[in-house]
C-alpha positions as CSV (number, residue, x, y, z in Angstrom):
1,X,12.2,20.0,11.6
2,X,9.6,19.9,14.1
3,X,8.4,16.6,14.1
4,X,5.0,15.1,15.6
5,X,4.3,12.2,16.7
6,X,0.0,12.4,16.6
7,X,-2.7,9.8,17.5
8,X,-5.9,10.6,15.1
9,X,-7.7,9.5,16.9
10,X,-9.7,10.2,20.1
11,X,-11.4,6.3,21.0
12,X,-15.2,6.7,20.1
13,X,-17.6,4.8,22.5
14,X,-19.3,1.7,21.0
15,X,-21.8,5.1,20.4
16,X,-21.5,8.4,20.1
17,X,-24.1,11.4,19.5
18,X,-23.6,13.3,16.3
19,X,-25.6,16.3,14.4
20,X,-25.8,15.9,10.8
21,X,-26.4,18.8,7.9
22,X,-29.6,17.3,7.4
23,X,-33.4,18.6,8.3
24,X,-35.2,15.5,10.4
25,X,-37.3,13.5,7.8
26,X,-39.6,10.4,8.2
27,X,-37.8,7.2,8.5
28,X,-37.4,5.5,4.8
29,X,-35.6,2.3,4.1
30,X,-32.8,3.6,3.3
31,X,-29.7,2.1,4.7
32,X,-27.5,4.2,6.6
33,X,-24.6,1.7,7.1
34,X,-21.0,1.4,6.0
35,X,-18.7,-1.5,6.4
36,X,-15.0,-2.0,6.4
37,X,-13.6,-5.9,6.1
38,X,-10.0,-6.0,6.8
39,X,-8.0,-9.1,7.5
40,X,-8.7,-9.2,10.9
41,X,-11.5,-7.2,12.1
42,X,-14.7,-6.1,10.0
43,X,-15.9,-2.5,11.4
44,X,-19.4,-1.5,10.9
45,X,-21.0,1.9,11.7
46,X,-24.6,2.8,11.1
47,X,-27.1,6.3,11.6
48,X,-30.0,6.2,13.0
49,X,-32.1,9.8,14.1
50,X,-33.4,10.2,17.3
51,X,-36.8,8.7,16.7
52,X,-35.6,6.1,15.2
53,X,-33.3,5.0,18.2
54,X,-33.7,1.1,18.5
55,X,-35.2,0.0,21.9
56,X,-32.5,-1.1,23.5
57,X,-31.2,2.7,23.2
58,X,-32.2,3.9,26.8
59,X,-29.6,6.7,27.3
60,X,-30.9,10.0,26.0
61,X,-28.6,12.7,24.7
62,X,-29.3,16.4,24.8
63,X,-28.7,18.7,22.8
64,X,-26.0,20.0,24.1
65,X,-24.6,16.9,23.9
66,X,-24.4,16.4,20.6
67,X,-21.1,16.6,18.1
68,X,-21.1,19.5,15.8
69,X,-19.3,19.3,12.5
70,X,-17.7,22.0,10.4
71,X,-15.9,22.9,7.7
72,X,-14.1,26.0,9.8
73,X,-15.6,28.0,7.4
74,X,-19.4,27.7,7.5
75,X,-22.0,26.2,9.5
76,X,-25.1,24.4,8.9
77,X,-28.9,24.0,10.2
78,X,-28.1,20.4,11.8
79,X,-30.1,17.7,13.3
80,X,-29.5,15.1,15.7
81,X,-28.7,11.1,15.7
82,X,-26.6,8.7,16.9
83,X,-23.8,6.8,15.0
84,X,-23.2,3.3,16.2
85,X,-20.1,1.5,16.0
86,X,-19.5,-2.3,16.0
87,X,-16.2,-4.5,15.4
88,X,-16.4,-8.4,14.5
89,X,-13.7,-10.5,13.9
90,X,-13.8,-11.4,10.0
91,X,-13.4,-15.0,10.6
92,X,-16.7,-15.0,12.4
93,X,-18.7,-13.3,9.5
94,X,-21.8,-15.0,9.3
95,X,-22.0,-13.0,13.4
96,X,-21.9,-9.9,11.6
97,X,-24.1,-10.6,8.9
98,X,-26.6,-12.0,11.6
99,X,-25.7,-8.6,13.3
100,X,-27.3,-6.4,10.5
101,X,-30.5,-8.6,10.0
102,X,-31.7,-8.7,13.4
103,X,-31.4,-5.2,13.8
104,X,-32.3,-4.7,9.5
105,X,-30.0,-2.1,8.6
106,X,-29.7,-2.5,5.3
107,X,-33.4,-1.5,5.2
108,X,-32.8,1.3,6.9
109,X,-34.1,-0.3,10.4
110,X,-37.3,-1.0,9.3
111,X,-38.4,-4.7,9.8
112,X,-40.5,-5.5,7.0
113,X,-40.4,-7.1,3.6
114,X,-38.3,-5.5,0.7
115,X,-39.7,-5.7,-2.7
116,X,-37.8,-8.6,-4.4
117,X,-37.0,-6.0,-7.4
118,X,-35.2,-3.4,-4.7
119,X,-31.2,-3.4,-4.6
120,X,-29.9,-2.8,-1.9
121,X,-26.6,-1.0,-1.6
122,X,-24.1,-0.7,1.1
123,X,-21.2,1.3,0.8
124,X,-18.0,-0.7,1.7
125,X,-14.1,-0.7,1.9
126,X,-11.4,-2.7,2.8
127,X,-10.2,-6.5,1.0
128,X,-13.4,-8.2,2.2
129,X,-15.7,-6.2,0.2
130,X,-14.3,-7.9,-2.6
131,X,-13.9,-11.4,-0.9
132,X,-16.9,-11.5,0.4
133,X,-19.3,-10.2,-2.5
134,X,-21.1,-13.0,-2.8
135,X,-21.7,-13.9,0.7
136,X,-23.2,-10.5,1.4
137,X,-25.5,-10.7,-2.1
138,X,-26.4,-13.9,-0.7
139,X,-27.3,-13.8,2.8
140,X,-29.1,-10.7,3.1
141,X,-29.4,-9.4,-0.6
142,X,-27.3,-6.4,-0.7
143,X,-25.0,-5.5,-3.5
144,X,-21.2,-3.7,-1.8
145,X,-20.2,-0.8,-3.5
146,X,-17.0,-0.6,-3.0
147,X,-14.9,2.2,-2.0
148,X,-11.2,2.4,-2.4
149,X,-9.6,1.6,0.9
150,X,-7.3,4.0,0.7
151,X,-9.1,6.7,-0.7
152,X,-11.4,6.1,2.4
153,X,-8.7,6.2,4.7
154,X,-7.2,9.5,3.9
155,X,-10.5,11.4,2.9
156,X,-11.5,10.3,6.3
157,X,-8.2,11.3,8.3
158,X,-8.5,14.3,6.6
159,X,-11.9,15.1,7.4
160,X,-11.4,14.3,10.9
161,X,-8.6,16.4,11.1
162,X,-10.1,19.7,9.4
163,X,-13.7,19.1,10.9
164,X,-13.7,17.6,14.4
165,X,-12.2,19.4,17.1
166,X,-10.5,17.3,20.0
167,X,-10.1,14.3,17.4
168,X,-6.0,14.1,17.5
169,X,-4.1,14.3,20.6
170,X,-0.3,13.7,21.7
171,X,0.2,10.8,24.1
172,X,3.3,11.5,26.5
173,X,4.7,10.0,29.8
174,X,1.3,8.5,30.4
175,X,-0.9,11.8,29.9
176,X,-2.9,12.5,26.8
177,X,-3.2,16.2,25.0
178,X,-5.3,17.0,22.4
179,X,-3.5,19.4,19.5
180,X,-5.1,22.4,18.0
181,X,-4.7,21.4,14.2
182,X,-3.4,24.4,11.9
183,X,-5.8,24.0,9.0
184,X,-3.2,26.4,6.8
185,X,-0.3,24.0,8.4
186,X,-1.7,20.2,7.9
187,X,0.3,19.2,4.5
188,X,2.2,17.3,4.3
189,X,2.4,14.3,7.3
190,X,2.9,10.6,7.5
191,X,-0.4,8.8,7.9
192,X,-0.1,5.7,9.9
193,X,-2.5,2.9,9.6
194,X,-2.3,0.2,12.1
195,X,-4.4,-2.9,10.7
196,X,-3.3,-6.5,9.9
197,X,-0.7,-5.1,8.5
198,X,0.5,-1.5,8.5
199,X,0.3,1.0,5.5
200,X,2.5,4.4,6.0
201,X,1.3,7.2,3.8
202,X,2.7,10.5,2.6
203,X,-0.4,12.8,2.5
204,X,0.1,15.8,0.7
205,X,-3.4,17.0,0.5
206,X,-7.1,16.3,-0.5
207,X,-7.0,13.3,-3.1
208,X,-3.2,13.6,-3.3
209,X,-1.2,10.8,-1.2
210,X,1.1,7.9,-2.2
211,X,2.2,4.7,0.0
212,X,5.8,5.3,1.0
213,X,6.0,2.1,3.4
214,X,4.9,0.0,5.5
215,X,5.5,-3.3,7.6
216,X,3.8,-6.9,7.8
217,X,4.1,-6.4,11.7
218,X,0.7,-5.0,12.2
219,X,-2.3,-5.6,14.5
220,X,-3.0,-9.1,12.9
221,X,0.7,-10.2,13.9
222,X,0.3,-8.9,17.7
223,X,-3.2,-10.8,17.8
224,X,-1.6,-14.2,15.8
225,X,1.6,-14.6,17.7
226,X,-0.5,-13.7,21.2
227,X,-3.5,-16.4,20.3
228,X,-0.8,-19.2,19.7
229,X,1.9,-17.9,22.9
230,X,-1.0,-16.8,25.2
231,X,-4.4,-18.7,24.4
232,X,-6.1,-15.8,24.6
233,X,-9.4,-16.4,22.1
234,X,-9.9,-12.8,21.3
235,X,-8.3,-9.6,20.8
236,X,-9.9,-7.6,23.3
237,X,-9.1,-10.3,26.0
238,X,-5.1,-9.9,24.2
239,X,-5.1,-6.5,25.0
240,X,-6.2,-6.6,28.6
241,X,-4.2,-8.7,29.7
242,X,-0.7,-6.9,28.4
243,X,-2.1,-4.1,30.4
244,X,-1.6,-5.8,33.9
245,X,2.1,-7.8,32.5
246,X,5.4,-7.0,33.2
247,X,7.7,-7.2,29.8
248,X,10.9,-6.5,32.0
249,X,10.8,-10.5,32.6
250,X,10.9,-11.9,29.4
251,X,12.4,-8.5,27.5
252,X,16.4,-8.3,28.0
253,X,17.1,-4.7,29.1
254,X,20.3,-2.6,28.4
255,X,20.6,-2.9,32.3
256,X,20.4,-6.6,32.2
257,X,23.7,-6.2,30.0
258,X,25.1,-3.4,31.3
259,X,25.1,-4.4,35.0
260,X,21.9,-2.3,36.0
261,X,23.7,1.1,34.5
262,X,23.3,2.9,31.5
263,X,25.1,3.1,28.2
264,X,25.1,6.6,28.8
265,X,27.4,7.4,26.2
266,X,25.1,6.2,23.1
267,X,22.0,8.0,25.1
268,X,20.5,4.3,26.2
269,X,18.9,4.2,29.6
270,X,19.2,1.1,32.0
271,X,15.4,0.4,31.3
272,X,15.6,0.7,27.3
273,X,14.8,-3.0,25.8
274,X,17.7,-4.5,23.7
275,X,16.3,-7.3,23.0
276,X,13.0,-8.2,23.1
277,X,12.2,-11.9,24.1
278,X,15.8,-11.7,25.2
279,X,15.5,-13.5,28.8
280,X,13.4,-17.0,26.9
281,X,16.9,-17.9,25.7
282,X,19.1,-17.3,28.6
283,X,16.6,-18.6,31.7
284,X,15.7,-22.1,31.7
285,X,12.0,-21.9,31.7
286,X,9.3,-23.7,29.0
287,X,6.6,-21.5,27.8
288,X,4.2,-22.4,30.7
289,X,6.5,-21.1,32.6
290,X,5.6,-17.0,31.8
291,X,2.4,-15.5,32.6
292,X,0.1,-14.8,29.5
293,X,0.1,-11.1,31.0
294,X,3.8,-10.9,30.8
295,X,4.0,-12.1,27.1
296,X,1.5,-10.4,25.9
297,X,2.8,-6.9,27.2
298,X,6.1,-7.7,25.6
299,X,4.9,-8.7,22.5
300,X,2.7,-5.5,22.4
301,X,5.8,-3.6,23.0
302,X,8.0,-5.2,20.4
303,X,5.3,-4.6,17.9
304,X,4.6,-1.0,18.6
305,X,8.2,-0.6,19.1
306,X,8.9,-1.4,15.5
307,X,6.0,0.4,13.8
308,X,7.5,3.5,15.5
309,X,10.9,3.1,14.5
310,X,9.8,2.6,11.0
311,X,7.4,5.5,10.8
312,X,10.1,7.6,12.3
313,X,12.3,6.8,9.8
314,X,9.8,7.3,7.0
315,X,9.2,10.6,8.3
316,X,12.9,11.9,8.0
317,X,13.5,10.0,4.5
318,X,10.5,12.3,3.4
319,X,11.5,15.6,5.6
320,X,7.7,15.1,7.2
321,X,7.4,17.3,10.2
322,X,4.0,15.5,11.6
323,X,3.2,11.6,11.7
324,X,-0.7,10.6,12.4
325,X,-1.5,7.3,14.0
326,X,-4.7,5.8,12.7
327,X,-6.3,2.0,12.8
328,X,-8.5,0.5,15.2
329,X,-5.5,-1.3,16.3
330,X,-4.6,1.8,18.7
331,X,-8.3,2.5,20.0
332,X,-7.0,2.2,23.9
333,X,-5.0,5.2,25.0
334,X,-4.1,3.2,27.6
335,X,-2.1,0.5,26.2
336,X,-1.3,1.0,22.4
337,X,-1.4,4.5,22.3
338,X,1.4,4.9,25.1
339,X,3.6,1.9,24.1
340,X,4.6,3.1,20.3
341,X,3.4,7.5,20.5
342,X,6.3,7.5,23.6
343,X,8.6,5.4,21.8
344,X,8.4,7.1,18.6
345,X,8.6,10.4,20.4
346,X,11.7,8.8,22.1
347,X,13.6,7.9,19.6
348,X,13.2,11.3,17.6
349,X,14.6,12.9,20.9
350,X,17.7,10.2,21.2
351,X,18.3,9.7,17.4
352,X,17.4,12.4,15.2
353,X,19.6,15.7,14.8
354,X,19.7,18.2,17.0
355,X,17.1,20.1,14.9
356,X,14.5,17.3,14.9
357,X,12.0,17.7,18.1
358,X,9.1,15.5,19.4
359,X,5.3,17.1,20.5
């Protein structure tokens, strides 16, 4: 079994060009926004055409700039826009919902009066479109209609993956590859999504998945533990700093055990963690002792460490030959991406059987 270990997907700027199947038209009211409300973050993207770029869009895109999207069978008369992306922490809400009336997306970015008769309807996903119905219906007079979240997630991962070239890519040894995806070749693999929590599931086609596994050491456990270890006040700030750290002083290595050699003879290098937080319990050193940097580095590894294992596993138990990585959670190549895609393609080349390869 050839097994790959895939990221899906490419980190999108904060906005990216796009064409759509659609000929220019007039702006209307119409909202061109969709939200997702997890647990932790709430993501937001919106459309806007060219003319209607907001004012504070300065950079323009040509042509050839823009993202063409396919089915690999056809193509279509397309038009150009710009999809915007935005992340806010859920427990800071009322920002977001701030967010969308300054800018009055859910009028389509038109700044004017709705008629009072005129519902308003935003598609949404994730927990808090049903937690916070209410709050939405209230503040800004839009009804959610709610979209399974995992419905959404596969339809879009396997979107993505058929229609968007450059959109998955292998993460090895510090160097990122994008993969050629084999339309004919795609079913089944183990879908990965890295939130709060983590949700593994075995996609076996268009509308036809189930949720195999999954772990409650997710995203919202990285950016919980790291608030209360760290004081770090936001998740962005969390994940810069375990980019400059150094887990080798509070993670106790096989070397640390083993004299600075290998345990060769199980396949464990020198530098492999056995224990991670190992070195708190046997140095005599308070918490204020470590550098946020260096906590936060080895917490990012023990998490990413263990989502790996687990989707490996999940992987054999269901003879999958190809996991995807998905979530906002793994957005920067250069730190979440590297930690758990090398560890996961590391333990299929130390653990698995001799017919089991990584990509």
């Amino acid at each position: 079994m050839d097994l790959k270990v895939v990221a899906d997907r490419a980190p999108l700027p904060d906005e990216a060009p796009i064409a759509m199947s659609s000929p220019a038209q007039p702006r209307s009211p119409t909202p061109h926004l969709a939200i997702d409300i997890g647990g932790s973050l709430i993501k937001l993207v919106y459309y806007s055409r060219n003319s209607d770029w907001l004012p504070e869009d300065n950079k323009i895109w040509s042509s050839k700039e823009s993202l063409g999207v396919s089915n690999g069978e056809s193509s279509h008369p397309l038009s150009e826009g710009r999809l915007h992306f935005a992340k806010f922490e859920t427990s800071k809400i009322n920002d977001c919902i701030e967010f969308i009336r300054s800018k009055q997306l859910h009028v389509g970015g038109q700044h004017h009066e709705v008629p009072s008769k005129s519902k308003i309807i935003i598609k949404a996903t994730g927990g808090g479109a049903f937690k916070f119905t209410d709050l939405f219906k209230e503040k800004l007079g839009i009804v959610l209609d709610k979209e399974d979240e995992m419905d959404c997630l596969v339809a879009g991962a396997n979107f993505l993956l058929k229609a968007v070239q450059r959109e998955a890519f292998i993460y090895m040894d510090g160097q990122k590859e994008f993969v050629q995806i084999d339309h004919k070749d795609l079913y089944p693999y183990l879908l990965v999504n890295i939130g709060s929590g983590v949700s593994m599931i075995k996609v076996d086609g268009d509308g036809k998945f189930e949720r195999v596994s999954g772990t409650s050491v997710g995203g919202g456990t990285f950016w919980g533990l790291g608030k209360l270890l760290t004081k770090c006040q936001s998740f962005d700030e969390l994940l810069e700093l375990s980019h400059v750290g150094n887990n080798r002083v509070i993670d106790m290595l096989v070397g640390d055990i083993y004299g600075g050699t290998d345990y060769s003879k199980i396949g464990l290098s020198s530098t492999n963690i056995a224990s991670s937080f190992g070195k708190a319990i046997s140095i005599d050193k308070e918490l204020e002792d470590y550098k946020p940097e260096d906590i936060s580095r080895s917490l990012l590894r023990m998490i990413s460490n263990n989502i790996g294992q687990i989707a490996y596993l999940n992987a054999l138990r269901y003879g999958l030959k190809r996991i995807f990585f998905g979530g906002f959670f793994i957005r920067e190549p250069c730190l979440y991406h590297g930690y758990y895609l090398c560890w996961s393609s590391i333990l299929v080349k130390r653990r698995g059987p001799s017919n089991v390869s990584a990509t």
